[in-house]
Each structure stands twice: as C-alpha cells, then as structure tokens.
C-alpha positions as a Python dict, from the first residue, in 0.01 Angstrom:
ca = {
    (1, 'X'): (0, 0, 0),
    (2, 'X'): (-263, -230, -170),
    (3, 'X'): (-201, -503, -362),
    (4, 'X'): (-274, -344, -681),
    (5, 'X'): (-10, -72, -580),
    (6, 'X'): (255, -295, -541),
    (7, 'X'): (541, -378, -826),
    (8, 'X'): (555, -657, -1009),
    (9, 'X'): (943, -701, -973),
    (10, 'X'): (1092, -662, -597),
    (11, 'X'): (1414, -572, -812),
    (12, 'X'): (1630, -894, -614),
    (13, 'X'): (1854, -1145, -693),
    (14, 'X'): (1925, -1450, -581),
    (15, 'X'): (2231, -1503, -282),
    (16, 'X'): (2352, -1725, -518),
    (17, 'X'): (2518, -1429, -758),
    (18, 'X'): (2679, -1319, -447),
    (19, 'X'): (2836, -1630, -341),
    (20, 'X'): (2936, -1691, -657),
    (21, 'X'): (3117, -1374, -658),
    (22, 'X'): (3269, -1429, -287),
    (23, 'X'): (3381, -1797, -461),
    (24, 'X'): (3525, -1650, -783),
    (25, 'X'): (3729, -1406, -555),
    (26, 'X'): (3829, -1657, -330),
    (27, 'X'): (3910, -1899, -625),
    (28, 'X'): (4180, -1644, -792),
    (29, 'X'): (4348, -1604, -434),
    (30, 'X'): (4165, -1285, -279),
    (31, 'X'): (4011, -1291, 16),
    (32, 'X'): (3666, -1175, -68),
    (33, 'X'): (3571, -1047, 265),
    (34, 'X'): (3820, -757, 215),
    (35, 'X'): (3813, -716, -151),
    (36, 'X'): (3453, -670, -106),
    (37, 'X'): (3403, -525, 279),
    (38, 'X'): (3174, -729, 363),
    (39, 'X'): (3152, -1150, 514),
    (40, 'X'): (3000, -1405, 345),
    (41, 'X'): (2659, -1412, 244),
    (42, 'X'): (2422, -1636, 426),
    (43, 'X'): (2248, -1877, 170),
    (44, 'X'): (1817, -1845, 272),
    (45, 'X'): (1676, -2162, 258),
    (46, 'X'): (1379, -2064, 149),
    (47, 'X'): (1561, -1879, -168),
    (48, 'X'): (1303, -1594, -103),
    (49, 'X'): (1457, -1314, 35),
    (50, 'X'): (1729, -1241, -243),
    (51, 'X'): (1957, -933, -288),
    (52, 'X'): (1901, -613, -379),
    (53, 'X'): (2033, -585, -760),
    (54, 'X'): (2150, -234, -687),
    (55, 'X'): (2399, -374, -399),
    (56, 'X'): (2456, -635, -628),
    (57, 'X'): (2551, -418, -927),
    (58, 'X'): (2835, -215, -671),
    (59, 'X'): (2977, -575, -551),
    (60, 'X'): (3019, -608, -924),
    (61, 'X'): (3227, -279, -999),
    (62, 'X'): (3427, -335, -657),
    (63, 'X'): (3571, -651, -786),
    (64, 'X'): (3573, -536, -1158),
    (65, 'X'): (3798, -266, -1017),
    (66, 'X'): (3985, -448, -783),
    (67, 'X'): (4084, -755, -1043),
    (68, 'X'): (4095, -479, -1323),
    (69, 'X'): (3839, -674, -1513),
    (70, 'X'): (3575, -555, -1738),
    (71, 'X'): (3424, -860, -1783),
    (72, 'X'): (3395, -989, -1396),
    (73, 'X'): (2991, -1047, -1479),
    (74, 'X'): (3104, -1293, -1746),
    (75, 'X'): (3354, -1433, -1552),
    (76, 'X'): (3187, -1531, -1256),
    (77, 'X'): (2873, -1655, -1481),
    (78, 'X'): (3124, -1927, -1631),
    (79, 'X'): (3119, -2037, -1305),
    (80, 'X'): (2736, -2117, -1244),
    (81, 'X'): (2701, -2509, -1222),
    (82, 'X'): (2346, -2634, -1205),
    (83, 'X'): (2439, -2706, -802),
    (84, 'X'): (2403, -2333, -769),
    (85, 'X'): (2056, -2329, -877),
    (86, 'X'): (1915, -2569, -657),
    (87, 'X'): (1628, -2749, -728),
    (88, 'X'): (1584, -2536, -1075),
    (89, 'X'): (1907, -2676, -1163),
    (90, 'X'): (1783, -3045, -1103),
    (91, 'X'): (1478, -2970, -1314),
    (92, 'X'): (1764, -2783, -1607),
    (93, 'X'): (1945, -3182, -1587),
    (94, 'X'): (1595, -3342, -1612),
    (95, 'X'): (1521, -3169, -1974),
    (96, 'X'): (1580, -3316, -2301),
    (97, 'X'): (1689, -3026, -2460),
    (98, 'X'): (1805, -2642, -2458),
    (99, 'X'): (1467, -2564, -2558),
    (100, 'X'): (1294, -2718, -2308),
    (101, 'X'): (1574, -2552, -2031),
    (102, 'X'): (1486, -2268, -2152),
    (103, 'X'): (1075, -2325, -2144),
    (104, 'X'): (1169, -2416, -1764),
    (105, 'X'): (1398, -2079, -1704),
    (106, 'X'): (1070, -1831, -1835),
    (107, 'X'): (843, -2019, -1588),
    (108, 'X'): (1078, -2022, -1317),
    (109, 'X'): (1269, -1764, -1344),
    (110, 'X'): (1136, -1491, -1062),
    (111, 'X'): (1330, -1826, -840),
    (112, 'X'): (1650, -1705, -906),
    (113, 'X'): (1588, -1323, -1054),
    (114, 'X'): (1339, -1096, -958),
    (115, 'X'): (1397, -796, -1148),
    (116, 'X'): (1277, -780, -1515),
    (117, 'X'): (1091, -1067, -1673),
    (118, 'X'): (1286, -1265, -1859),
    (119, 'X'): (1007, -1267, -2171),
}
C-alpha cells in the first residue's frame, strides 16, 4: 500500500480510555480484570500505538452491562484529570482560557484520538 492509499485515521484510541475504564471499575469495587476478561493495559510510552476503538467500544458495553449503566462513557469521562493526558494535559493547565484549550485539543488531538477529526 502507498502512501496515498493509506487512511487518514488509524481508527485508535489512546490506552488512556482503557485505564481509565480498568480505574473506574476498580474504583466502584470490581475487579476489572474479570469484569472485563482481560489484565491491565500497558501504558506505551511513546502514546503511539493506541487501541483499537472497535475493542474499545465492546470494553464499553461489557461494563455498561455489567454495572447496568447506560451512561458508563460519561461516567468514566468525569474521571479524566489532565494527569491522564500527559504532556497535552500540561499544555490544557498552561492556557488562559477554554478557548485557547480548545485551539490546543484541534491541533493535538490525533495524540490522544485517532479516529475522526475533531473539526
């Protein structure tokens, strides 16, 4: 495949969603590791490799059927701190205001989701 054949979007998230999920689990009392059927998540340095949004989408509706919550996406993104995000969550605290997070976010955004730009 050539470069011009290739997609724009490698349709990936970051670990970071997962975690967060494994966290939120393990937060309400569950272990996540069998509410989910799988271990931990290994964080990649790099933040590069990322997960595959369609594995991510059936963690999602495991625990929204195991907790019985319809809302688990909203849930566990109330937990996001800017820790989570890294470095793009250092340069979030650096900005005066919501505009300029979100200026930030559209530039950076394939960092932490790959899928569909955010514009």
């Amino acid at each position: 495949m050539n470069g011009l054949n290739k997609p724009l979007y490698r349709r990936r998230i970051s670990e970071i969603y997962v975690q967060l999920l494994f966290e939120y689990l393990e937060k309400l009392g569950h272990d996540p590791e069998k509410v989910l059927g799988e271990p931990w998540p290994k964080a990649d340095s790099n933040h590069l490799e990322g997960v595959d949004i369609d594995h991510w989408e059936s963690l999602l509706i495991i625990a929204k059927d195991y907790l019985n919550d319809p809302f688990i996406g909203l849930h566990v993104g109330q937990t996001i701190t800017a820790q989570h995000l890294g470095v793009l969550g250092s340069v979030f605290l650096a900005c005066e205001n919501l505009g300029a997070v979100l200026e930030r976010f559209e530039r950076y955004q394939r960092l932490v989701y790959d899928v569909y730009p955010a514009t």
